[in-house]
Every structure is written in C-alpha cells, then in structure tokens.
ZADO-1210 file (C-alpha; in nm, 4 decimals, padded with zeros to 6 digits):
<atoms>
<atom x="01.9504" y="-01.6947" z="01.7442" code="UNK" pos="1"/>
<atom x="01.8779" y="-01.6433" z="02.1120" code="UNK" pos="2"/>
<atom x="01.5114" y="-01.6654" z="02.2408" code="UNK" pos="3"/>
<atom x="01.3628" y="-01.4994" z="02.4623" code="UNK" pos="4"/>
<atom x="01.1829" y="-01.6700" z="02.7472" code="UNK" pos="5"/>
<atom x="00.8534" y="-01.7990" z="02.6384" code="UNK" pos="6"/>
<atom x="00.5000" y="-01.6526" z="02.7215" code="UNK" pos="7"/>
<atom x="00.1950" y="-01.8343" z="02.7439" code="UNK" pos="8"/>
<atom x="-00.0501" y="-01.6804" z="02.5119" code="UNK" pos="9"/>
<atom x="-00.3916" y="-01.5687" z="02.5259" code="UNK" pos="10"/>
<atom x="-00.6167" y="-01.6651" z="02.2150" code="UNK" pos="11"/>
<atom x="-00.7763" y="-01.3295" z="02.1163" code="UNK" pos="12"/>
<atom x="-01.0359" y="-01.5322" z="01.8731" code="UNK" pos="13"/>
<atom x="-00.9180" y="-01.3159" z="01.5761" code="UNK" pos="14"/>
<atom x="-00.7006" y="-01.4485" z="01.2459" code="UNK" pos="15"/>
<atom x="-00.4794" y="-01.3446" z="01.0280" code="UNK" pos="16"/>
<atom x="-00.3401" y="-01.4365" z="00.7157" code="UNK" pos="17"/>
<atom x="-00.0135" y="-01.3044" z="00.6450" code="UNK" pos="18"/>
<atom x="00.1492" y="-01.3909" z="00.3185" code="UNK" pos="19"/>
<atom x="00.5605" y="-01.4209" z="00.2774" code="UNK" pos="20"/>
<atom x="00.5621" y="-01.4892" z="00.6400" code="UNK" pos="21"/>
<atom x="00.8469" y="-01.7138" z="00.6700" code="UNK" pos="22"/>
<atom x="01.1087" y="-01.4512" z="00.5835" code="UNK" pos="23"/>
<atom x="01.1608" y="-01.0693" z="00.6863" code="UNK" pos="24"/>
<atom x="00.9426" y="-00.8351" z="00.8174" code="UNK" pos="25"/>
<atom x="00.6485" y="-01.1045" z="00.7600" code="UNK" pos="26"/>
<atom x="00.8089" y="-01.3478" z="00.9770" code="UNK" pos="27"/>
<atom x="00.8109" y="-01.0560" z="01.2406" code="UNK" pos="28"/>
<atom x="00.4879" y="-00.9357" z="01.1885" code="UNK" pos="29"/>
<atom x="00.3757" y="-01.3030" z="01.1915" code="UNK" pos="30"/>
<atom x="00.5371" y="-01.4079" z="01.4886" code="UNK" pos="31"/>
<atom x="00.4469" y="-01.0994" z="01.7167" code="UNK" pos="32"/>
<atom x="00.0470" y="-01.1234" z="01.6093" code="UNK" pos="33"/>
<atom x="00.0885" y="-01.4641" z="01.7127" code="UNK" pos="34"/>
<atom x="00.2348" y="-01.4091" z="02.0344" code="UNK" pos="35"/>
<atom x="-00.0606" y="-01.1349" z="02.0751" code="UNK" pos="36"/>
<atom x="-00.3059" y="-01.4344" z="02.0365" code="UNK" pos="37"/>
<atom x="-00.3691" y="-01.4186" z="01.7057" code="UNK" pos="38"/>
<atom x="-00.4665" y="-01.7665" z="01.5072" code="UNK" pos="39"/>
<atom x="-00.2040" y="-01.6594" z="01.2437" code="UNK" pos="40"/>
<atom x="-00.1704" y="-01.8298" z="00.8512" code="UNK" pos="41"/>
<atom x="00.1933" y="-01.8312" z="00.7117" code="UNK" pos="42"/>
<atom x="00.1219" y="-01.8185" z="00.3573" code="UNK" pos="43"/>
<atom x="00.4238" y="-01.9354" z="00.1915" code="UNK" pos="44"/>
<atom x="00.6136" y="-02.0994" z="-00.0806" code="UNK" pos="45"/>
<atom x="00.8649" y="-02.2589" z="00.1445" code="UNK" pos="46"/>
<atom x="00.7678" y="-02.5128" z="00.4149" code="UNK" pos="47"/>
<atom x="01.0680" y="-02.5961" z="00.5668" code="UNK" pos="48"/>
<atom x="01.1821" y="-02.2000" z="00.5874" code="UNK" pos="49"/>
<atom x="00.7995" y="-02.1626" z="00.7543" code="UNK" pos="50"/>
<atom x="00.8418" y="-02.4364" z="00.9940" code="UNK" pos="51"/>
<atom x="01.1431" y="-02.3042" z="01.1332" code="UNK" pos="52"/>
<atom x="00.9642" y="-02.0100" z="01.2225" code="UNK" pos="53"/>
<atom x="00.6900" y="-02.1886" z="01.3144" code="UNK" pos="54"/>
<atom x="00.8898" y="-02.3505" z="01.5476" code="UNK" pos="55"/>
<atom x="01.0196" y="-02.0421" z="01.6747" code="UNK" pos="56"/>
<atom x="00.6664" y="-01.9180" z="01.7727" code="UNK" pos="57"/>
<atom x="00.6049" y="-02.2198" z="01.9514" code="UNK" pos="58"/>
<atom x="00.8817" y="-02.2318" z="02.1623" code="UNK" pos="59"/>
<atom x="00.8788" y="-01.8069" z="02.2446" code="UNK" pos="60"/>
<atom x="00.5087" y="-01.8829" z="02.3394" code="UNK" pos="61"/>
<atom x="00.5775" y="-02.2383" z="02.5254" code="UNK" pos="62"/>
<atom x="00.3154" y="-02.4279" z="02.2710" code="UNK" pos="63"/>
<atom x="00.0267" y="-02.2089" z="02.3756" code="UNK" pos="64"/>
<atom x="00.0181" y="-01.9677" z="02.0162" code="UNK" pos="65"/>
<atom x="-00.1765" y="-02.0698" z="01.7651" code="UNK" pos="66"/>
<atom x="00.0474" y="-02.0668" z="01.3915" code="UNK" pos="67"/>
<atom x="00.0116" y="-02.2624" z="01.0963" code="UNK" pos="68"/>
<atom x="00.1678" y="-02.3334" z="00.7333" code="UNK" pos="69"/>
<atom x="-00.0078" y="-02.2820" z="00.4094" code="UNK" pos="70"/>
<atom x="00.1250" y="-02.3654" z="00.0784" code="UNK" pos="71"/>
<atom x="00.1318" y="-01.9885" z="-00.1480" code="UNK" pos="72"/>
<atom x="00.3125" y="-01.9225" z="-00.4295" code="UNK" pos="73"/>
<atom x="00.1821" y="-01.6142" z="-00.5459" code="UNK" pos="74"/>
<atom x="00.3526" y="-01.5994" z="-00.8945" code="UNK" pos="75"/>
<atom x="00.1236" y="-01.9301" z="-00.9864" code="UNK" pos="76"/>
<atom x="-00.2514" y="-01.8007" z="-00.9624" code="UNK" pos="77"/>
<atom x="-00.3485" y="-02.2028" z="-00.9447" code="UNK" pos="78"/>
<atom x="-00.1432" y="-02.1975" z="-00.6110" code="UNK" pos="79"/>
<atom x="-00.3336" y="-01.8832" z="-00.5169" code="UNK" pos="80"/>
<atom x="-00.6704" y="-02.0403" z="-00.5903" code="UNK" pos="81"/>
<atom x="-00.5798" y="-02.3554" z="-00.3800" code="UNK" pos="82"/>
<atom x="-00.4738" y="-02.1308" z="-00.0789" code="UNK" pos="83"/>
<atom x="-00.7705" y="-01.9537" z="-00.0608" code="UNK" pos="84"/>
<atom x="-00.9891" y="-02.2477" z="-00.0745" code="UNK" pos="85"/>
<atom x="-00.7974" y="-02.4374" z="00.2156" code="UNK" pos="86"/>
<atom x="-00.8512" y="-02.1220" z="00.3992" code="UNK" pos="87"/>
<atom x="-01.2203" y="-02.1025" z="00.3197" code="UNK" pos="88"/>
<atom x="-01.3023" y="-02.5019" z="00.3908" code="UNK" pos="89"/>
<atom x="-01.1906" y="-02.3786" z="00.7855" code="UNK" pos="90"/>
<atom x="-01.4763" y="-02.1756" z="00.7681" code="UNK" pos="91"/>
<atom x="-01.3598" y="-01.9181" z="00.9694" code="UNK" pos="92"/>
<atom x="-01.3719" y="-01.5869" z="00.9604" code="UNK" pos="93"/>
<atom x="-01.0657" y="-01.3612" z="00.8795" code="UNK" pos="94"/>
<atom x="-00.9807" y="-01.0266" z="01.0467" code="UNK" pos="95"/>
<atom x="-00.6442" y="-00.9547" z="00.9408" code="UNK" pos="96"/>
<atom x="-00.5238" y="-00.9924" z="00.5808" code="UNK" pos="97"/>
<atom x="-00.1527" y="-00.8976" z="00.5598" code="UNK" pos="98"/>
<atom x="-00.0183" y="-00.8930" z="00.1241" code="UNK" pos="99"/>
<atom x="00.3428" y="-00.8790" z="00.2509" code="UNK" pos="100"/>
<atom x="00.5113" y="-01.0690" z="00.0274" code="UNK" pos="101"/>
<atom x="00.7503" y="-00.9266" z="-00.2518" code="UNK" pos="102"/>
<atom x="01.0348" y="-00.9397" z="-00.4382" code="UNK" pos="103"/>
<atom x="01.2854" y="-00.7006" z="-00.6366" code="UNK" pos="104"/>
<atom x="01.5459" y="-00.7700" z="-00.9004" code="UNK" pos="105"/>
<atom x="01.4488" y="-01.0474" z="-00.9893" code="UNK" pos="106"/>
<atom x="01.3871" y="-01.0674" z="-01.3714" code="UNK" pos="107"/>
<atom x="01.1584" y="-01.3188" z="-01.6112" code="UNK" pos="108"/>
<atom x="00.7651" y="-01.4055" z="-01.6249" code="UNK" pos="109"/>
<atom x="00.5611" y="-01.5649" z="-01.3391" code="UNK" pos="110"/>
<atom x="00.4442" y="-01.8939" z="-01.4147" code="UNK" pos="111"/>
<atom x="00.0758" y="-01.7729" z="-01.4503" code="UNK" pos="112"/>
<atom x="00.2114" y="-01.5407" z="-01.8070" code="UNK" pos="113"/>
<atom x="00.2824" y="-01.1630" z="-01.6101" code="UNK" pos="114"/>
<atom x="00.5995" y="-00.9538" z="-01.5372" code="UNK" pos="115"/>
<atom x="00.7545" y="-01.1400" z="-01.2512" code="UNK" pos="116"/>
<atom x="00.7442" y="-00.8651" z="-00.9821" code="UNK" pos="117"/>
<atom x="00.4082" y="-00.7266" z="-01.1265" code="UNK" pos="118"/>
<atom x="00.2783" y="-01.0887" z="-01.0893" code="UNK" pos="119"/>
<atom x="00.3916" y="-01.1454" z="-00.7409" code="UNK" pos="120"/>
<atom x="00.2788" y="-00.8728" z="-00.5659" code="UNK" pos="121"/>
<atom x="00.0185" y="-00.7495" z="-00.7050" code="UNK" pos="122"/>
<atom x="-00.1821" y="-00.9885" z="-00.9094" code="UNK" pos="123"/>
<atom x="-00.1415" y="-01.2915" z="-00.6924" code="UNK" pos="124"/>
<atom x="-00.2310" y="-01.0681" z="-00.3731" code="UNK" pos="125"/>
<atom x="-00.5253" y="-00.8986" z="-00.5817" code="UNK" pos="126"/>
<atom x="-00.6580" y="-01.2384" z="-00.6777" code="UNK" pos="127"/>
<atom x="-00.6301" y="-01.3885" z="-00.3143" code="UNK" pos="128"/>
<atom x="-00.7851" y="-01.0692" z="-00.1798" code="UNK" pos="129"/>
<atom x="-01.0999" y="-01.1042" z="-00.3879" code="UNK" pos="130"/>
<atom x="-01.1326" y="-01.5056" z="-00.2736" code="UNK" pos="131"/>
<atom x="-01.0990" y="-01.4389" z="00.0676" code="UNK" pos="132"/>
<atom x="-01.3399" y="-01.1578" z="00.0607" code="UNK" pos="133"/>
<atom x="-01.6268" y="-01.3817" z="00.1848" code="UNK" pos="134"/>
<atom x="-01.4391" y="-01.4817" z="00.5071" code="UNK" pos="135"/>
<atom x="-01.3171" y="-01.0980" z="00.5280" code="UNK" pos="136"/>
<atom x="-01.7008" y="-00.9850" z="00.5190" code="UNK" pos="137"/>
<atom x="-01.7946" y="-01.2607" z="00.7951" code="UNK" pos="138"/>
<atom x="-01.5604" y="-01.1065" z="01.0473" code="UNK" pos="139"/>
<atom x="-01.6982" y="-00.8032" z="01.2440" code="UNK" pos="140"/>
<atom x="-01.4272" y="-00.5840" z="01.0707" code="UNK" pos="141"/>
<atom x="-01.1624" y="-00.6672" z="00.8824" code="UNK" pos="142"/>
<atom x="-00.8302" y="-00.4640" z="00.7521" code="UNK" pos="143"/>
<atom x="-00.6271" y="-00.5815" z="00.4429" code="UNK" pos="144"/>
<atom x="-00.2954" y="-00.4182" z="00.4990" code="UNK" pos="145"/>
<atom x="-00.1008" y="-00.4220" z="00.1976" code="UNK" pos="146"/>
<atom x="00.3101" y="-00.3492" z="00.1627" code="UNK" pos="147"/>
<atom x="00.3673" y="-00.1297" z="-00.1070" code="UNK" pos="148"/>
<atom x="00.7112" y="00.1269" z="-00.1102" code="UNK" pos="149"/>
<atom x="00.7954" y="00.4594" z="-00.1804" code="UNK" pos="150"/>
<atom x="00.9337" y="00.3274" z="-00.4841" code="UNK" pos="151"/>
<atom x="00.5859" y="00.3877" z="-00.6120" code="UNK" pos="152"/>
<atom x="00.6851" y="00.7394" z="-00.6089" code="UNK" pos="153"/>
<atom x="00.9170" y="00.7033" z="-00.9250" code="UNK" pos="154"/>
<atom x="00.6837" y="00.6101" z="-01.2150" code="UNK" pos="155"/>
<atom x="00.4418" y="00.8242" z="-01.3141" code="UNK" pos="156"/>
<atom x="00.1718" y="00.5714" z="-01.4434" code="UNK" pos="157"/>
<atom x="00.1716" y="00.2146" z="-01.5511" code="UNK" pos="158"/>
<atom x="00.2258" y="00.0415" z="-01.9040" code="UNK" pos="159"/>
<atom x="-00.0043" y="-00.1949" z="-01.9266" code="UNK" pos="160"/>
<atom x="00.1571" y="-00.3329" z="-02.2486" code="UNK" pos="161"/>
<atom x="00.5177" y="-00.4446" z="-02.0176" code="UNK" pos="162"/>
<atom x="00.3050" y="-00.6150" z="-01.7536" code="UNK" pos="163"/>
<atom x="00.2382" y="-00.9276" z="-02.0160" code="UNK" pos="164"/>
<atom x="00.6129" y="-00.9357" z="-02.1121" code="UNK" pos="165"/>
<atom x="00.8977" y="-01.0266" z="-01.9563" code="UNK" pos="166"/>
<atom x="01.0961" y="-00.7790" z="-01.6872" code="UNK" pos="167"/>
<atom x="01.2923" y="-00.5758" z="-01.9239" code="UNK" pos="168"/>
<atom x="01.4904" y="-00.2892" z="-01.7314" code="UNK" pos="169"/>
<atom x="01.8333" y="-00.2986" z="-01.5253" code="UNK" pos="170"/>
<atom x="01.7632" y="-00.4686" z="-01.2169" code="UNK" pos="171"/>
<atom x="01.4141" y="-00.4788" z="-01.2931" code="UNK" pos="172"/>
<atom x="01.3732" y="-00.1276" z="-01.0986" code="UNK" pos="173"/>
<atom x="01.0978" y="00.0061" z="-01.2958" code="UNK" pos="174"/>
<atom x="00.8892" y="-00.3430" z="-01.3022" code="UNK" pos="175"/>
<atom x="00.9391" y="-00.2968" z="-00.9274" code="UNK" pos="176"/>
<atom x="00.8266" y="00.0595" z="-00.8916" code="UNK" pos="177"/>
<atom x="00.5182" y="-00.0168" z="-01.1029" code="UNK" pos="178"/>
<atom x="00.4287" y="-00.3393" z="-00.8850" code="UNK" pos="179"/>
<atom x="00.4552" y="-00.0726" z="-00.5922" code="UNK" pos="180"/>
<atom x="00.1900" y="00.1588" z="-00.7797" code="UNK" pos="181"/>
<atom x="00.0121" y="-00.1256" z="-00.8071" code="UNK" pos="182"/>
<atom x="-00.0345" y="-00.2015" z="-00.4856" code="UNK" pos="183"/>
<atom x="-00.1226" y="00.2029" z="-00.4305" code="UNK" pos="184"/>
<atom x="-00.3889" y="00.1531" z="-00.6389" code="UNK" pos="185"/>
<atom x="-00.5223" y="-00.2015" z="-00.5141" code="UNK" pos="186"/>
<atom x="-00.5536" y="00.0106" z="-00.1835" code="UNK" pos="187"/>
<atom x="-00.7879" y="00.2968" z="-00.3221" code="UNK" pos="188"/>
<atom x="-00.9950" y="00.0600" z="-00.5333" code="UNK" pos="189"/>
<atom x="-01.0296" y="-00.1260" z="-00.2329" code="UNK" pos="190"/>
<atom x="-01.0962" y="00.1196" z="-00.0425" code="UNK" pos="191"/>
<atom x="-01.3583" y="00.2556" z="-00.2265" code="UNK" pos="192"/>
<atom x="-01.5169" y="-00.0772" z="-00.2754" code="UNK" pos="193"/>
<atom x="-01.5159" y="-00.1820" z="00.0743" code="UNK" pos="194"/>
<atom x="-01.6568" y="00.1841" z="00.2001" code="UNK" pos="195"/>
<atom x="-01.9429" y="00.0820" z="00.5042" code="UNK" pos="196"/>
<atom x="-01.8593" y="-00.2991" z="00.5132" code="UNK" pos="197"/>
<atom x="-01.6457" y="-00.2714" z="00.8286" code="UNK" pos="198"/>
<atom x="-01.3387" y="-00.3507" z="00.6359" code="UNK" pos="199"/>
<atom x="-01.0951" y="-00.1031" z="00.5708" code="UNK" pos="200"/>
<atom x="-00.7778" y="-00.0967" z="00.3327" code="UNK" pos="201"/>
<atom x="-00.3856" y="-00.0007" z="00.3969" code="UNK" pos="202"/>
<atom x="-00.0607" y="00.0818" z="00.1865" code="UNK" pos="203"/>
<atom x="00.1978" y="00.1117" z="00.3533" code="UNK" pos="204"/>
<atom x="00.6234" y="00.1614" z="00.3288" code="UNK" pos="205"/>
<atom x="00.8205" y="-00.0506" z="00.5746" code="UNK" pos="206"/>
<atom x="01.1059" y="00.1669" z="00.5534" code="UNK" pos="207"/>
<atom x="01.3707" y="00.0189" z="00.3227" code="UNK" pos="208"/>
<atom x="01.4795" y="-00.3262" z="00.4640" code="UNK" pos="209"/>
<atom x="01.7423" y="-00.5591" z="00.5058" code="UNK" pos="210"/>
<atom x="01.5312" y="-00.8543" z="00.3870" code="UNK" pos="211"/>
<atom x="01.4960" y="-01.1582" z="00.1540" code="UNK" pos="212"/>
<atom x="01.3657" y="-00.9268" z="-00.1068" code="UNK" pos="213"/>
<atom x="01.6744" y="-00.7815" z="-00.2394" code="UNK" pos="214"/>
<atom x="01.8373" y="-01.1519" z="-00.2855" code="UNK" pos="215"/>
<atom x="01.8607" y="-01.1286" z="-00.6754" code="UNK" pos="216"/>
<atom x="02.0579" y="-00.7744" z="-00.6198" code="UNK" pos="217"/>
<atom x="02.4305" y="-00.8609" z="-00.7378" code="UNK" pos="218"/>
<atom x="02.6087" y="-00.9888" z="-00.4306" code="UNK" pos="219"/>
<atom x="02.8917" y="-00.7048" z="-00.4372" code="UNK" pos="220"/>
<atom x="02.6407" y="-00.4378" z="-00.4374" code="UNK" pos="221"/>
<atom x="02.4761" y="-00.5959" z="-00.1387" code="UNK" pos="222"/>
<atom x="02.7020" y="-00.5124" z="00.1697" code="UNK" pos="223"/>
<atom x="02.6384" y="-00.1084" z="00.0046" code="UNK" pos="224"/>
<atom x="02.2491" y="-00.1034" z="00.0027" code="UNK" pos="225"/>
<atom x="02.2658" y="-00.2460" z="00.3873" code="UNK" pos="226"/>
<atom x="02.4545" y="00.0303" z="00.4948" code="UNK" pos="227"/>
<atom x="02.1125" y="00.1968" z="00.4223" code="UNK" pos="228"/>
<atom x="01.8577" y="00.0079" z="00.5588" code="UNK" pos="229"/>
<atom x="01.6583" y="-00.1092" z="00.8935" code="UNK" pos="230"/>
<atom x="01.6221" y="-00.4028" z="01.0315" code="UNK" pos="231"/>
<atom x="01.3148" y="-00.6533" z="00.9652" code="UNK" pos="232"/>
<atom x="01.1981" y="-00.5370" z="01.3516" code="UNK" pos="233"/>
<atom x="01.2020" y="-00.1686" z="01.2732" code="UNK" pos="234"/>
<atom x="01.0310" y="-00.2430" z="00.9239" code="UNK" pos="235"/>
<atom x="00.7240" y="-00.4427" z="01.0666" code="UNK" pos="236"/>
<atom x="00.6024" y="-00.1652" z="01.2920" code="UNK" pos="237"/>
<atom x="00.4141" y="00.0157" z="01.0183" code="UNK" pos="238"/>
<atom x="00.2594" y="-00.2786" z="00.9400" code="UNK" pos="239"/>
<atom x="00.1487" y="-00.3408" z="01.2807" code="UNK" pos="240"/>
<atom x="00.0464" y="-00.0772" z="01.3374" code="UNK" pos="241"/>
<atom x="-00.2185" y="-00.0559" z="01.0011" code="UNK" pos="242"/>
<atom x="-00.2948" y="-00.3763" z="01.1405" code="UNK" pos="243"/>
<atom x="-00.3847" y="-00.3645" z="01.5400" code="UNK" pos="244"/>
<atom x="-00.3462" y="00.0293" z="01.5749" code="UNK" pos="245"/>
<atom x="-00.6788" y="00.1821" z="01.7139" code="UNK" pos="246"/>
<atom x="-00.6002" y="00.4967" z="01.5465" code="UNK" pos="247"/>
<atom x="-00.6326" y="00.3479" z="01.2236" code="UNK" pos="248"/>
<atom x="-00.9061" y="00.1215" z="01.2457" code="UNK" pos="249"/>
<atom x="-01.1892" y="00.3854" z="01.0947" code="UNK" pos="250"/>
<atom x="-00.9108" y="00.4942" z="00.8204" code="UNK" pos="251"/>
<atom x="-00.8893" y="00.3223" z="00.4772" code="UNK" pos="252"/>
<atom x="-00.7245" y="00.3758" z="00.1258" code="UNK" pos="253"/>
<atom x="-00.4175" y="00.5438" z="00.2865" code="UNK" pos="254"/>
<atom x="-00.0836" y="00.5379" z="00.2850" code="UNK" pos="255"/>
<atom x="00.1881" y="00.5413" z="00.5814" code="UNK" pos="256"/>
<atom x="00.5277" y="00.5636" z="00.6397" code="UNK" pos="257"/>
<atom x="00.6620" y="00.5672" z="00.9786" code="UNK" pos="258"/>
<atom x="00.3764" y="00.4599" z="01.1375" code="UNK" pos="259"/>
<atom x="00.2083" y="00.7715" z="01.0120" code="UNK" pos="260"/>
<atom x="-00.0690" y="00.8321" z="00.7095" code="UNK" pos="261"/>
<atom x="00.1624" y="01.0562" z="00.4257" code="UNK" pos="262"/>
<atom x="00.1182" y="01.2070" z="00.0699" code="UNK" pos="263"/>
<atom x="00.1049" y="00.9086" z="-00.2141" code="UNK" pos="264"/>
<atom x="00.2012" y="01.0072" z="-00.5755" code="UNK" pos="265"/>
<atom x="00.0211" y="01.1894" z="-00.7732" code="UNK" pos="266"/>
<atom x="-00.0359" y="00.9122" z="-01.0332" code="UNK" pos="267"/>
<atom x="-00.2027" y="00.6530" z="-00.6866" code="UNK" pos="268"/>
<atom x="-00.4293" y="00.9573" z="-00.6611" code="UNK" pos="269"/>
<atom x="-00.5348" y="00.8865" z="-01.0549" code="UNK" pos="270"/>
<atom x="-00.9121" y="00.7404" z="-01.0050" code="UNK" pos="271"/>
<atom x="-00.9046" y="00.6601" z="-01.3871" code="UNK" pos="272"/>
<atom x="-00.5570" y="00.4183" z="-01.3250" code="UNK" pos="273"/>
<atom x="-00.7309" y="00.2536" z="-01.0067" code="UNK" pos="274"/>
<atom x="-01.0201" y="00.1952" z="-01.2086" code="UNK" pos="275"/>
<atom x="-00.8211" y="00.1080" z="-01.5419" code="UNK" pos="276"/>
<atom x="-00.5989" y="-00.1545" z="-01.3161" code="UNK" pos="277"/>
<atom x="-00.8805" y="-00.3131" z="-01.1696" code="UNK" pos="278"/>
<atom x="-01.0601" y="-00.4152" z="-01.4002" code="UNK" pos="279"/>
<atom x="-00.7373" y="-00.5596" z="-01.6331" code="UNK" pos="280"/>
<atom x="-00.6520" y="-00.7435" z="-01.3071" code="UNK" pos="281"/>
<atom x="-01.0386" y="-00.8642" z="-01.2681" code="UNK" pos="282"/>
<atom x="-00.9829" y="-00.9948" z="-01.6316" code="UNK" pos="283"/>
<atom x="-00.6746" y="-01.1430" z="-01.6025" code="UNK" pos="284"/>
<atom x="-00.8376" y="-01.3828" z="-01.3154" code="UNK" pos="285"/>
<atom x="-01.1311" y="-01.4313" z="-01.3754" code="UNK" pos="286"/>
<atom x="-01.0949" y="-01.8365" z="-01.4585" code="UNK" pos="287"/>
<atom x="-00.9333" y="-01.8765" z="-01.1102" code="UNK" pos="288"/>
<atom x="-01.2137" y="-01.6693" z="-00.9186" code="UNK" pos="289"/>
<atom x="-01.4594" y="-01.9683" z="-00.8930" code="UNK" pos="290"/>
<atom x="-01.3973" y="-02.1601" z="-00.5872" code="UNK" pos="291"/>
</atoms>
C-alpha cells in the first residue's frame, strides 16, 4: 500500500467511537475522522489487524492524530459491557458513535445465545448504544450513525422466534436482511427517544461493498459478487457524511443512500415493530446494562 504524504493534524476536541474499524469501510471512515482531528476509538475484535491501521494513521498524519485500540467483540455482550466501561472511566464525552460493524454468511449462535448476524449487529450495537448514552448526552450534540443495507428491504417483518436459534437459511440471507431491519428500527426508536437531547440518529446503506463482510461467502462465488460492488472509499462517504455533514446534523431517524435521505421499507416504518424490538432487545440485556 502506498501512503500518501503525511499531514499534521489539528485536534478538533471531538470523539468518536467507531466500531469494526480495523477492516473496510470502518477503517476508512476511521482513518479519515482521524486525520480531520478527531480523537477516534477503533472498537475491535482484532488488535493486531487494528494496529496496523493504527499505524497507518500515524504515519499519514506524521504522529500528530489522535487513534486508539479498544477490545469489542460484539457477538459476546460481556465484551460489550467491558468496552463501554473503558470508554466511560476516560470520562470524556462522545460526539460521534459509528455501529459499523457487520457480518453476512456467516452461520451459528453468538456466544451471548442469539442468531449470529442478529447478535452482531444489532444487539451488541443496541446494548453499547444504551451504555454509552451518558457520555453521548455530555457532548453538546451527538449523532449515532448506524450501517444498516438495503437488504432490509427484503423481509417484511421480523420473527422473533429465529433470533434465539441458530442461523437457519442458505447463506444466512434472511438472518442478514432481518439484522438490517433491525438496525432500521434501532434508528427510529432512537430517534424518537433521543427527540430534543441534541443527539440525533442515522441508518444508512454504504452501497454494496467489497469488504471483510462477505468473507464466509463461498470463495468461487466471490470473484462474481465483486464484479458488483464499490470500493471501501466509495462506501464510507454515506457514512461520513451522516456523521460530519452540516446538512444532516438537525435530521434524525432517517435513512440514506448515496449520501442522500431515501424511502425505508414499509415494515422500518412499523411503530408497533420498533417498539416490539426494543423492548425484547432491552430484555435481552438488561444483566449487562449496569456498569
């Protein structure tokens, strides 16, 4: 990899926490806040993976940006609970909370008991969104920017029953779609929640990527589905831009594509399913949510 000449950086004295940031469109959402003076938090399950990018920031910025490693794995709601309270003990406050991380195809439970996708991204990011609320509310505003998919688009509701079992479909396609919905309707309960508090809630659909994600897709079907997708570059703007855009700072509980607000489904727009959802997920963390 070539690098670019470095640029000292400016602190802006905001943070962000950015989780799956050592791979994909988190590393380059991660690494260009950073270089924009950001105090950025690479919230991963890999250390060595985020010290290489780590390293990477340091050296575009010539030691001046401000990037550090946290230990997430999002699949074990323990590990989520330990995150947030390293990130509370800094007692800072938090301006930017980016719930990037995913996965898709891959098939089994997480080790906290849920459908492995399901469990990933959205009850691990639900349950670190709620801790870090407190540092969230100190900052002046906040946004929680959270990367959802139009594959959201292709279930019409969620069965509640399947998220307790193991993934059970081809591919795990459907288990993916409804951790997508998920996400949808994490946004609008957040969104709703959060109305008046200065922070304000994104979904959003980076395009369909050539990333880390799609590593448990069979290997000869791989070279196909890149024929079709952008790079990590492309698929960070539209989460850059729900993150630093001044256009969007006085939206929340939408959803964009193309750096643009568009239509959700049908079933995101059910206030009954954001409601239902919630509180299951409130349920299902409550022991973790004392910290």
């Amino acid at each position: 990899m070539t690098h670019p000449a470095s640029r000292m950086v400016t602190p802006n004295g905001q943070v962000a926490l950015i989780t799956g940031a050592n791979t994909g469109i988190g590393r380059v959402t991660a690494t260009t806040l950073a270089l924009q003076g950001y105090h950025v938090f690479l919230a991963c399950r890999n250390q060595s993976k985020t010290e290489e990018v780590l390293r990477d920031i340091q050296q575009r910025s010539g030691g001046t940006a401000k990037a550090e490693f946290v230990s997430l794995d999002l699949g074990d709601l323990n590990s989520v609970q330990a995150c947030a309270q390293h990130f509370l003990n800094k007692k800072m406050p938090l301006n930017l909370l980016i719930n990037n991380a995913g996965l898709a195809g891959n098939k089994g439970l997480s080790s906290s008991g849920f459908e492995l996708t399901f469990g990933v991204c959205h009850l691990g990011h639900f349950l670190l969104t709620q801790l870090l609320m407190p540092a969230l509310k100190a900052a002046p505003s906040a946004r929680i920017v959270v990367v959802s998919s139009r594959a959201h688009l292709r279930v019409k509701g969620l069965d509640f029953d399947s998220l307790r079992q193991p993934t059970q479909s081809p591919g795990g396609l459907k288990e993916y779609c409804q951790a997508k919905l998920a996400n949808m309707l994490f946004v609008k309960g957040l969104a709703k929640r959060l109305k008046g508090t200065g922070i304000t809630a994104y979904a959003l659909h980076p395009g369909v990527v050539a990333t880390e994600v799609w590593r448990s897709v069979p290997g000869f079907l791989q070279p196909l589905i890149k024929l079709f997708m952008i790079s990590p570059e492309d698929g960070a703007q539209t989460t850059l831009y729900c993150a630093t855009s001044p256009q969007a700072a006085g939206q929340s509980g939408l959803y964009y594509d193309r750096c643009k607000p568009v239509r959700y489904s049908q079933a995101a727009d059910d206030e009954a399913l954001v409601e239902r959802l919630w509180a299951e997920s409130e349920a299902w963390v409550a022991q973790y949510t004392t910290v």
